[in-house]
N, C-alpha and C positions, 0 to 999 in steps of 0.2 A: 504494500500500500504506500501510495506518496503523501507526503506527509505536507499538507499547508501552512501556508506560511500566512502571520497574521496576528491579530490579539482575538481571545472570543472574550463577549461579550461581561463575562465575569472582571475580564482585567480590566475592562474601557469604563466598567462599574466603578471599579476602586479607584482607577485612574481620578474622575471627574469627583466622585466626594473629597479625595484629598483637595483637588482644585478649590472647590467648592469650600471646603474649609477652612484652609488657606485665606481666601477670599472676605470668608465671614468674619475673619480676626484682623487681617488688612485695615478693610473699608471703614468702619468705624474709627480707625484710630487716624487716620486719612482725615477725614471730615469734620475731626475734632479738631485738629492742627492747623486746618486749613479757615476754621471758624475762630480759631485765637490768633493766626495771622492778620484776617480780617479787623479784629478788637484791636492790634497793634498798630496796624494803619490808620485806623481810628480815632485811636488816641494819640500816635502823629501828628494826625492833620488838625487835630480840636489844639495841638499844645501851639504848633504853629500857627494856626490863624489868631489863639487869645493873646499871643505874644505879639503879632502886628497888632493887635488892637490895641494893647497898650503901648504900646509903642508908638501908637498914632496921639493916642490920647496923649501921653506927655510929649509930643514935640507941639501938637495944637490945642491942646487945652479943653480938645472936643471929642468925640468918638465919631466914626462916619456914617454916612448917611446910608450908606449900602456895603453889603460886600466888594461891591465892584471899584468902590473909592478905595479900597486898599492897590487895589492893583494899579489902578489910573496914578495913586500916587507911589509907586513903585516901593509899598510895603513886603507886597507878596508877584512873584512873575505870574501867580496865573491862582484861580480858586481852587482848591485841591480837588478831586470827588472823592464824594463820601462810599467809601466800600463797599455797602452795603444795597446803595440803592443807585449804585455806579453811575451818580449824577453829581455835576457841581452846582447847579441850581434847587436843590433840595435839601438846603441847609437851614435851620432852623434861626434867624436872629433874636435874640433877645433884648428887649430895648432897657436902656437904664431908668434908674427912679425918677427922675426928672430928664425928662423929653428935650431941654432945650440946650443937653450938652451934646447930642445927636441919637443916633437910633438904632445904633449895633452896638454894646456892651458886652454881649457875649454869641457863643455860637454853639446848636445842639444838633445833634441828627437827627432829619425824622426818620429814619431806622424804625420800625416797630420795633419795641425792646431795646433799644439802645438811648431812648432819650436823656438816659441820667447820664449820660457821660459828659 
């Protein structure tokens, strides 16, 4: 009798759960890293843009009127995007307590779950 050449079906079994499981212990710890990367860019962009803003604030004595006055006044080259909603126009401004020292005081993500940052 000749003898075929080949895997039966038993091996291609085992084969695929080690894959598979393999897989299962991966992916998870993958997703996790890549979600605290995300929180670190984050909190990147939040420490740089509060830092133009103070930084605007004491060279003018005012906070600006937008984000985009940071860049116009060559605080920041460009508005960072927020990681999470991979957009620069979906930053959150916070205005200060009295309105007539301007109207960005601070900056939050809208992130769902992330606003406390």
């Amino acid at each position: 009798m000749k003898k075929r050449r080949g895997f039966t079906l038993i091996e291609l079994m085992v084969v695929m759960t080690i894959i598979a499981l393999l897989i299962s212990v991966v992916v998870p710890d993958y997703i996790g890293k890549m979600r605290r990367a995300e929180e670190a860019v984050l909190q990147e962009n939040l420490t740089l843009m509060r830092d133009s803003l103070d930084k605007h604030y004491a060279d003018t004595g005012r906070y600006p009127t937008s984000l985009e006055d940071l860049v116009a006044k060559h605080y920041l080259r460009a508005i960072p995007k927020d990681p999470f909603t991979q957009s620069a126009a979906t930053w959150v401004a916070v205005p200060p307590g009295d309105t007539r020292k301007g109207n960005v005081f601070d900056v939050r993500s809208a992130a769902k779950g992330y606003e406390r940052y």
